[in-house]
Residue frames relative to the residue before (quaternion, step in Angstrom):
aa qw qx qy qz dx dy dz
X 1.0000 0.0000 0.0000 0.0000 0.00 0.00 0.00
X 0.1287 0.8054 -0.5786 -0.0039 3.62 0.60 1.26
X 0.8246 0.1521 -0.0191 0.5446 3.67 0.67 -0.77
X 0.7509 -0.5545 0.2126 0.2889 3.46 -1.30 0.48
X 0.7694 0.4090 -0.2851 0.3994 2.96 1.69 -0.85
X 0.3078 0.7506 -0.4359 0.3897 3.17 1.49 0.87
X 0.6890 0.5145 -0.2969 0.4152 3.34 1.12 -1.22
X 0.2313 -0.6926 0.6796 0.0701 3.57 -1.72 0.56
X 0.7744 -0.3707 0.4196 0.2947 3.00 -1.68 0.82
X 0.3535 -0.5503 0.7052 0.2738 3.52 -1.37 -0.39
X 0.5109 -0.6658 0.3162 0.4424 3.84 -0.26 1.16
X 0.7910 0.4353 -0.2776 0.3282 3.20 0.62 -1.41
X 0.4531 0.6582 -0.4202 0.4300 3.79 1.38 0.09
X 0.4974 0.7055 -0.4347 0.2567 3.20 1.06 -1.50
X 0.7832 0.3092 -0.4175 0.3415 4.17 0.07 -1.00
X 0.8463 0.3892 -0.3135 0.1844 2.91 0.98 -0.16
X 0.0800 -0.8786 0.3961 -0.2545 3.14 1.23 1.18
X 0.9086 0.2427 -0.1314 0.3135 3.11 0.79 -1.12
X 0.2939 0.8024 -0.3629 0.3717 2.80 1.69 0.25
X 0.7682 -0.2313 0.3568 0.4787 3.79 -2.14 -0.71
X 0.0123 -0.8212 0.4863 0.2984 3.46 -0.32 -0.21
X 0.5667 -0.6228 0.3783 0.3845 3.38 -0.66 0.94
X 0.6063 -0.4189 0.5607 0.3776 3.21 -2.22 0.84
X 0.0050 -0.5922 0.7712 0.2335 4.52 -0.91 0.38
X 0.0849 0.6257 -0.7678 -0.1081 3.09 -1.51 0.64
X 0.2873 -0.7818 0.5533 -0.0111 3.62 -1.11 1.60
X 0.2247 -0.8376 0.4954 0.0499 3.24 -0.79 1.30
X 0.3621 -0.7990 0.4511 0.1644 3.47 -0.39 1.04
X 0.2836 0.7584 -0.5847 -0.0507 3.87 0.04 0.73
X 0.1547 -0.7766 0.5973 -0.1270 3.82 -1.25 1.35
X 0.1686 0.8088 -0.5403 0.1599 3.17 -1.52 0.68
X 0.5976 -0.4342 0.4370 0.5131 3.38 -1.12 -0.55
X 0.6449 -0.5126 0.4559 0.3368 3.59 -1.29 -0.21
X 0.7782 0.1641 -0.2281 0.5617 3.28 -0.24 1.05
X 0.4170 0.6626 -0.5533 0.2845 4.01 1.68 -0.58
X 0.5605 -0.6153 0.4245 0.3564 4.13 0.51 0.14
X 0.1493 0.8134 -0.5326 0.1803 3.96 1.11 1.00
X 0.7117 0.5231 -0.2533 0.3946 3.38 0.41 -0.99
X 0.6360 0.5001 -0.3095 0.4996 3.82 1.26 -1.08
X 0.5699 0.5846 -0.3634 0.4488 3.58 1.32 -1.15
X 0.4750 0.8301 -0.1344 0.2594 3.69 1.32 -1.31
X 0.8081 0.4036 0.0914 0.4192 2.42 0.91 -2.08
X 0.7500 0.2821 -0.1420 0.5812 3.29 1.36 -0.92
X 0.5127 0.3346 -0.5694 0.5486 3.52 0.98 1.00
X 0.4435 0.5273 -0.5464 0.4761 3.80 0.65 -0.05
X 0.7591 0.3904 -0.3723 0.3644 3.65 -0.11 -1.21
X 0.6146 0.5937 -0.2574 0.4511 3.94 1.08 -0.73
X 0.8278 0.3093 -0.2167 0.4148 2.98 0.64 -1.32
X 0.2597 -0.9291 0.1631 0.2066 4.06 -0.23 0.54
X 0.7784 0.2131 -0.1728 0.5647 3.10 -0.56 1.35
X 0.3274 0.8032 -0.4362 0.2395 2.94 1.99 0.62
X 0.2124 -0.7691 0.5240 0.2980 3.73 -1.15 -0.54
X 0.4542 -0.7504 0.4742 0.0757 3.53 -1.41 1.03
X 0.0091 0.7266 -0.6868 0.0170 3.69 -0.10 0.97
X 0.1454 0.6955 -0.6999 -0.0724 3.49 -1.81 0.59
X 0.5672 -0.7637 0.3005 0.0685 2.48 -1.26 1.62
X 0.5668 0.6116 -0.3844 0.3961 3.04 1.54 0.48
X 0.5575 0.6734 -0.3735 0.3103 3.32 1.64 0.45
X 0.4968 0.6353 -0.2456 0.5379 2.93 2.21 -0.27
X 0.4521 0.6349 -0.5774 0.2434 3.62 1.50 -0.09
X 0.6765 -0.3313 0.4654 0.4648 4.05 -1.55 0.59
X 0.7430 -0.3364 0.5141 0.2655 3.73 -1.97 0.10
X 0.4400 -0.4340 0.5449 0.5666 4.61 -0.19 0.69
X 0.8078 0.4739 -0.3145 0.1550 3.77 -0.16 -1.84
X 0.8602 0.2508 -0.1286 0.4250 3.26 1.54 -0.19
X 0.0574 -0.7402 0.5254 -0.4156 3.08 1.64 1.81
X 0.1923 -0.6963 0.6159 0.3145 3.70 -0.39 1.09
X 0.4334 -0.7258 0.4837 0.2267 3.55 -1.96 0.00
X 0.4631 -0.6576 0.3728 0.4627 3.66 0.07 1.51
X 0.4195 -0.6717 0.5426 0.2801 3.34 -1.51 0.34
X 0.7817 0.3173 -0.3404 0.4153 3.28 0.67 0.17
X 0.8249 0.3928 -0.2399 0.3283 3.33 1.19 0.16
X 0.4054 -0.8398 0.1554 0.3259 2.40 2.14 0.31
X 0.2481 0.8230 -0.2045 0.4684 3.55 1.94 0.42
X 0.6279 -0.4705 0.5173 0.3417 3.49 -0.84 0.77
X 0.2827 0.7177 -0.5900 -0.2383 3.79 -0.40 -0.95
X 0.1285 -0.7832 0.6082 0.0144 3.38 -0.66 0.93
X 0.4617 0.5899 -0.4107 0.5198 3.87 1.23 1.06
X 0.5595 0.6916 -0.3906 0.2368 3.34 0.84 -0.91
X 0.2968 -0.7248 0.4168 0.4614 4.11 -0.12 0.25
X 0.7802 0.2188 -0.3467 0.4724 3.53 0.27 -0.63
X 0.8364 0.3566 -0.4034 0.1024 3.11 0.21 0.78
X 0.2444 0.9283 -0.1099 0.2576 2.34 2.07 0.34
X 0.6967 0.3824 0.2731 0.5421 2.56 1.46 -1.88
X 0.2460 -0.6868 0.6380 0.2466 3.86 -0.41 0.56
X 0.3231 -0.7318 0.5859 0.1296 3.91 -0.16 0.95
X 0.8978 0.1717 -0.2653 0.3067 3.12 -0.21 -1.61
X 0.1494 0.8214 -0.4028 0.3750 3.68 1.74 0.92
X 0.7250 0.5716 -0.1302 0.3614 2.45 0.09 -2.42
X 0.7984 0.4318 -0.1509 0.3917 3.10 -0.14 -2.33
X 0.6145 0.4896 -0.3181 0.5306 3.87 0.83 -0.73
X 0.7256 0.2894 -0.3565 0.5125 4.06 0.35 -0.63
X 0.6559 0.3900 -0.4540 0.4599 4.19 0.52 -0.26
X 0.5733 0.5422 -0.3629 0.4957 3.91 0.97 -0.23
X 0.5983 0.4491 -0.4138 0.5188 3.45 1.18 -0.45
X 0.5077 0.6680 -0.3742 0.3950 3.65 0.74 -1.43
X 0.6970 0.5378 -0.3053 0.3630 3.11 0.23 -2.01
X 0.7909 0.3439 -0.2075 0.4618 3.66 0.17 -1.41
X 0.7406 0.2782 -0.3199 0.5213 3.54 0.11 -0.93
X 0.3219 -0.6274 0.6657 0.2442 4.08 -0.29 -0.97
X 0.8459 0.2423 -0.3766 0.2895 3.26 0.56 0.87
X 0.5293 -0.6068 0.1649 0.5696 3.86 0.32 0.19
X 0.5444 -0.5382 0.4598 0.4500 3.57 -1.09 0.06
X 0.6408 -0.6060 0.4491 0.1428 2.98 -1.54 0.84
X 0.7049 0.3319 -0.2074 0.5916 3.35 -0.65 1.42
X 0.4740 0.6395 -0.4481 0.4069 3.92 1.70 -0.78
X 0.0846 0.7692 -0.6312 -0.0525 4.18 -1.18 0.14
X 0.2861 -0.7868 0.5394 0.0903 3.23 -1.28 0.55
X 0.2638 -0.6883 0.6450 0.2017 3.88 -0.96 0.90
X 0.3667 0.6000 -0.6618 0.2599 4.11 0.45 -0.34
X 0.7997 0.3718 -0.3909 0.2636 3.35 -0.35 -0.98
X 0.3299 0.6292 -0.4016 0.5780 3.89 1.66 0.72
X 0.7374 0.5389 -0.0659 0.4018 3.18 0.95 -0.62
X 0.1591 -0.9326 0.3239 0.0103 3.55 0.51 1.29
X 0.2387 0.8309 -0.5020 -0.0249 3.72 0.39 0.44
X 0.6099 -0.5395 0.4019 0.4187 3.55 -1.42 0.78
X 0.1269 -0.7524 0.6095 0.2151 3.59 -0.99 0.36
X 0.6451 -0.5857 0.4787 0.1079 3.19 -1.35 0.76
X 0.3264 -0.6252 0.5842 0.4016 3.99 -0.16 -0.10
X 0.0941 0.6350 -0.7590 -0.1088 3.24 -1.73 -0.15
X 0.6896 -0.4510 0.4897 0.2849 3.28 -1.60 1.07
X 0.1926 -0.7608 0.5490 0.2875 3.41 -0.89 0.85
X 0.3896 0.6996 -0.4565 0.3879 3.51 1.21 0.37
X 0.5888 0.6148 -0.2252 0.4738 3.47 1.42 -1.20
X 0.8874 0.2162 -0.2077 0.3501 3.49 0.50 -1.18
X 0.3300 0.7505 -0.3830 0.4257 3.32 2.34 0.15
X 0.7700 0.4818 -0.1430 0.3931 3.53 1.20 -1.00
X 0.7586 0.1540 -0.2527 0.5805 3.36 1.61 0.12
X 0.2996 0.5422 -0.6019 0.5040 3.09 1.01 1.21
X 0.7628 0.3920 -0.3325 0.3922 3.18 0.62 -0.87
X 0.6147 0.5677 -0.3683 0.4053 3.78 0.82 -1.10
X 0.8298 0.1971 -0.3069 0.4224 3.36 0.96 -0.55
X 0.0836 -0.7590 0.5994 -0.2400 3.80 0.80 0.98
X 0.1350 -0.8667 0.4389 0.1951 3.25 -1.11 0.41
X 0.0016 -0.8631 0.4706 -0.1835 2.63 -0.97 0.73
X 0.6560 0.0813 -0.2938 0.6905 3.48 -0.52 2.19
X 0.9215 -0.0638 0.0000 0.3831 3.28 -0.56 -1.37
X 0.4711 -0.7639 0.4080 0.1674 3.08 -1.58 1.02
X 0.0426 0.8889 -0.4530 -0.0539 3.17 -0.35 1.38
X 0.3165 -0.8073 0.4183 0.2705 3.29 -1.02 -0.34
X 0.0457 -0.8256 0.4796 0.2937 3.42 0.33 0.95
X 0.0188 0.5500 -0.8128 -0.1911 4.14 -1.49 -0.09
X 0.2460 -0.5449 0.8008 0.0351 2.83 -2.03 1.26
X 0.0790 -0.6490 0.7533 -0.0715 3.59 -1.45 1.26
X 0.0699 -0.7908 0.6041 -0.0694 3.41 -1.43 1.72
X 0.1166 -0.8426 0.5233 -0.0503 3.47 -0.42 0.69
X 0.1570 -0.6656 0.6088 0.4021 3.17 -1.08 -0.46
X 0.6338 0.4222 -0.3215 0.5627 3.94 1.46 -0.07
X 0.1266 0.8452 -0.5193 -0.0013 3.54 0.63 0.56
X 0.7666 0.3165 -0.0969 0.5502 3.11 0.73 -1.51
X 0.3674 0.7172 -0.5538 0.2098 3.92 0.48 0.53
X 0.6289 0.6442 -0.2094 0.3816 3.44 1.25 -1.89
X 0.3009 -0.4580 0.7560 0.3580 3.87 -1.12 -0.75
X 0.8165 0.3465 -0.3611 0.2880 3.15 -0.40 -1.64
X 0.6407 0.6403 -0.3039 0.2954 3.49 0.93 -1.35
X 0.6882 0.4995 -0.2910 0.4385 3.48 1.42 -1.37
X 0.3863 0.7307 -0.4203 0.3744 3.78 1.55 -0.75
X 0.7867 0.4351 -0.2282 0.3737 3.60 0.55 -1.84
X 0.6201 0.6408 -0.3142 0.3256 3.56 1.57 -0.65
X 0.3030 -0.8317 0.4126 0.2151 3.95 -1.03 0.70
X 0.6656 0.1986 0.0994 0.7125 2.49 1.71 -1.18
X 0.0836 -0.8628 0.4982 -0.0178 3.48 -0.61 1.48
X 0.0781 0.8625 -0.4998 -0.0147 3.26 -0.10 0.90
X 0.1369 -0.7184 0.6794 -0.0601 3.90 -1.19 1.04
X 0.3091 -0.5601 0.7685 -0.0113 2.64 -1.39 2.30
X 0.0138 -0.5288 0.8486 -0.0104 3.46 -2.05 1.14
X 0.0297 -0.5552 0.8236 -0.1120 3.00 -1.91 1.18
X 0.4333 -0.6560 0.4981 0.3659 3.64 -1.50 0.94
X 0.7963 -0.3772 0.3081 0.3588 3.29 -1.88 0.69
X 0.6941 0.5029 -0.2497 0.4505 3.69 0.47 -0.97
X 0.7411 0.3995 -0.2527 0.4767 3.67 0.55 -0.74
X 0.5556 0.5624 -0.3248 0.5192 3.33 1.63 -0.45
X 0.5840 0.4000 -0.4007 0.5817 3.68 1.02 -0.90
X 0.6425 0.5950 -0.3767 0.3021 3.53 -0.18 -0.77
X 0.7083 0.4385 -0.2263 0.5048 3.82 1.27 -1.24
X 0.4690 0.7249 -0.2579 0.4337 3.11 1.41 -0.69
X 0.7077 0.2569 -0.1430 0.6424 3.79 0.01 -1.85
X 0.6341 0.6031 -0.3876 0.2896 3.78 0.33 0.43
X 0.5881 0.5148 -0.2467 0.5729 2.97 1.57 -0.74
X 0.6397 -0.5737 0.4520 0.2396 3.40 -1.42 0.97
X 0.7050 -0.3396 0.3515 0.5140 3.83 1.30 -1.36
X 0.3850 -0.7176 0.5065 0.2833 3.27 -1.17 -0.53
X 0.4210 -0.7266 0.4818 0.2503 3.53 -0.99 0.68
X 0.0185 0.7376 -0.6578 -0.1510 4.02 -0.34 0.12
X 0.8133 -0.4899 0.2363 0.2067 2.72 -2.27 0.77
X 0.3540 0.6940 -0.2944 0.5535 3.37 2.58 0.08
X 0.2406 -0.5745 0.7339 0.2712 3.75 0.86 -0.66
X 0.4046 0.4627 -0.5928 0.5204 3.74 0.26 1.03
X 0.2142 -0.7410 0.6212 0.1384 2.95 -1.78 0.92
X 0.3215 -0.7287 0.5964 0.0994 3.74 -0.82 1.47
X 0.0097 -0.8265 0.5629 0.0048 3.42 -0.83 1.27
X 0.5369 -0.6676 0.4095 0.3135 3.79 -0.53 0.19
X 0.1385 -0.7844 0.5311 0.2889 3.23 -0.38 1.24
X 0.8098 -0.2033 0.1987 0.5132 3.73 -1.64 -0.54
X 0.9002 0.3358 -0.0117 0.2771 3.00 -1.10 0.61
X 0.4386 0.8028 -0.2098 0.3453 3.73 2.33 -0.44
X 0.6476 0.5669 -0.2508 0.4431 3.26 1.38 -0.36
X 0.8234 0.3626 -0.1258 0.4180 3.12 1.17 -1.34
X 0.4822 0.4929 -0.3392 0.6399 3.59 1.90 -0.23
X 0.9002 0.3845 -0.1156 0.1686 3.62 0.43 -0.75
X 0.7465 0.4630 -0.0352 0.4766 2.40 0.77 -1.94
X 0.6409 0.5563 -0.1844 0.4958 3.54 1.16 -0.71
X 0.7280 0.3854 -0.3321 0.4595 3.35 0.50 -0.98
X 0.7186 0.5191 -0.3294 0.3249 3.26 1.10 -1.36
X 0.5599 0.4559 -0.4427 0.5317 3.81 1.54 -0.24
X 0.5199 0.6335 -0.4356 0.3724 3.78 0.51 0.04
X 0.5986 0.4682 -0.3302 0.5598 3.66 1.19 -1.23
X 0.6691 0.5993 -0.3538 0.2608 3.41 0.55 -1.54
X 0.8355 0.4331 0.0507 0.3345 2.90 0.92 -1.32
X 0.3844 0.7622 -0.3474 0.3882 3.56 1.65 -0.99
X 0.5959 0.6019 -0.2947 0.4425 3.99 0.46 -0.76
X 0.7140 0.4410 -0.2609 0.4771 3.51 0.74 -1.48
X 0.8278 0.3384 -0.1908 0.4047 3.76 0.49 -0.81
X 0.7859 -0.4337 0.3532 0.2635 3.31 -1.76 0.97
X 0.7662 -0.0789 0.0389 0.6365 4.23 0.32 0.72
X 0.4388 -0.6220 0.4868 0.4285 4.12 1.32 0.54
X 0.2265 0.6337 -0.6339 0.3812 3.49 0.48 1.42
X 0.0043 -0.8639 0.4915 0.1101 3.78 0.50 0.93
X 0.5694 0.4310 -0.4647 0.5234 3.63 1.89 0.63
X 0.7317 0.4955 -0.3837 0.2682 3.13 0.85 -0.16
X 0.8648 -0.1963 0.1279 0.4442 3.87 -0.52 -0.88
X 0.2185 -0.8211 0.4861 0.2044 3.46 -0.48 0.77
X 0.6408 -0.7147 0.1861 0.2096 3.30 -1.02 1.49
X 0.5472 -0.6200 0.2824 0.4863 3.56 -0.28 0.58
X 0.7877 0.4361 -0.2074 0.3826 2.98 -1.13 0.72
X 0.1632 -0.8109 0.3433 0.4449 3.41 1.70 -1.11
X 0.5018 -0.7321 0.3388 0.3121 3.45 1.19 0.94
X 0.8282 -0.0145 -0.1060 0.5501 3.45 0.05 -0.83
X 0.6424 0.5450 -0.2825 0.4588 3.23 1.11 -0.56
X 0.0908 0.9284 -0.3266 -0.1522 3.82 0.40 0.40
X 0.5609 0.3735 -0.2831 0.6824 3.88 0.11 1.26
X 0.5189 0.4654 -0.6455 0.3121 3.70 0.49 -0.10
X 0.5644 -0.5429 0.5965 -0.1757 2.38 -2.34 1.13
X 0.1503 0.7842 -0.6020 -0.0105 3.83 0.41 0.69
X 0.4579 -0.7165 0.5263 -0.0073 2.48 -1.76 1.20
X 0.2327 -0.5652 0.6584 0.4391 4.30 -0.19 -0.19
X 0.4628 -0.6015 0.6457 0.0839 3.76 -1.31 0.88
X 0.8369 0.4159 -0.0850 0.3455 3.11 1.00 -1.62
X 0.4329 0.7447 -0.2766 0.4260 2.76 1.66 0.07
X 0.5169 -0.5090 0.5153 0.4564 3.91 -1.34 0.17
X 0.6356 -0.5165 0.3989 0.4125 3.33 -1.35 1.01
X 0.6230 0.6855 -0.2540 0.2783 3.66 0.80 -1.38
X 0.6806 0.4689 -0.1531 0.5417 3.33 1.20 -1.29
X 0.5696 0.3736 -0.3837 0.6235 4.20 1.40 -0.33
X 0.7680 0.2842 -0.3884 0.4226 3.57 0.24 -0.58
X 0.3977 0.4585 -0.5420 0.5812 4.10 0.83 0.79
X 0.7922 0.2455 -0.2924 0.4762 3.68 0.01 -0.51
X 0.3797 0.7030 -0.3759 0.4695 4.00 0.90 -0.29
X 0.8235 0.5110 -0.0959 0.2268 2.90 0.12 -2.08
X 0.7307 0.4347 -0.1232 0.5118 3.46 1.28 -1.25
X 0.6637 0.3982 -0.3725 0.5120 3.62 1.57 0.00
X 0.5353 0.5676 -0.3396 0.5253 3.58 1.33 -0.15
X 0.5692 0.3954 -0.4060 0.5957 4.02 0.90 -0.31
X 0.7381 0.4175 -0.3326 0.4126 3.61 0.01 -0.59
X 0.4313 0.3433 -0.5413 0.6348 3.89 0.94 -0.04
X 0.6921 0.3095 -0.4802 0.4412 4.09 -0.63 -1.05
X 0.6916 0.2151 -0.4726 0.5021 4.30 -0.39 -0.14
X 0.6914 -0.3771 0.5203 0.3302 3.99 -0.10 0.23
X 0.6493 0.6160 -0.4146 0.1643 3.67 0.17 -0.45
């Protein structure tokens, strides 16, 4: 799936090609590793209706072609450009964009992929299930999580709504050495060797990220406006899902009125 005009329908989509095509409005949810994107993800999926879920870690390259830090001699699965098949990525959300549904043949390993969930008030998600009920127009929402969201141009282009979980460095190491590993698209499990967080994982969210903040303090403030990133949205990370998806919620209705 280098390019777009590679991609295909899903058969059963095929009749309906010719039809209205639906408003896509694509939500952009980013962070650090572990900043809790995917849980946010999940519980605007369940609100939002009939929504779809892309993660961008399915677009990561083949285990066999993870480049290998030069100095540590390590897998590095953080690097941006290499992290990530790009011209993948940008070619399957450009499909999304136009058609509203994934490309045919597209799979996901997330669900290999165990994260703690948080409660939320069912009062919380009763109220934007409902606000976003439908009604008149037909939209389609796709939600896209990453931890390199906001690295691309092209990728941020496809984004409506940009939203950026920040958690401090320490609480971020801490979720990290907690986690058991990672599944890839191998059904292989990628564990951290000694030491992957602080040689890697970190710096490589530093490059990623250095752009968004006041002097590339990527703890400190994040430039007005989001600098390259324009409309991002920070989120608290640390925060109950409930209390991001109260602040989420009211910038995601305003992309659906145009505003």
């Amino acid at each position: 799936m280098s390019s777009s005009a590679e991609l295909q329908l899903p058969k059963e989509k095929e009749k309906e090609k010719e039809g209205k095509p639906k408003r896509v409005i694509m939500i952009g949810v980013g962070g650090a590793t572990c900043s809790g994107k995917t849980t946010l993800a999940k519980y605007l999926k369940a609100v939002l209706p009939g929504s779809l879920l892309v993660h961008q870690d399915d677009f990561a390259p083949p285990r066999t072609q993870i480049p290998i830090h030069p100095i540590y001699k390590v897998q590095d699965w953080d690097a941006p450009a290499g992290a990530i098949d790009w011209p993948r990525l940008r070619a399957g959300l450009q499909f999304i964009k136009q058609h509203g549904v994934m490309p045919a043949g597209h799979h996901s390993h997330d669900h290999l992929n165990v994260q703690e969930l948080v409660g939320v008030s069912p009062a919380v998600i009763e109220k934007w299930t409902e606000r976003f009920a439908p009604s008149g127009e037909e939209v389609q929402w796709v939600l896209v999580d990453g931890f390199l969201m906001y690295w691309d141009p092209e990728v941020i282009d496809t984004l409506d709504v940009r939203l950026f979980l920040r958690v401090p460095r320490d609480e971020l190491a801490r979720r990290r050495h907690a986690r058991h590993g990672y599944h890839t698209a191998e059904n292989t499990l990628w564990r951290d060797p000694p030491g992957y967080f602080d040689q890697i994982v970190w710096p490589a969210y530093v490059e990623a990220h250095r752009e968004l903040f006041v002097q590339g303090d990527v703890q400190g403030v994040l430039v007005e406006q989001g600098g390259k990133v324009k409309g991002l949205v920070e989120l608290d990370g640390g925060s109950n899902p409930g209390d991001m998806l109260e602040k989420a919620g009211p910038v995601i209705w305003r992309a659906l009125e145009g505003q």
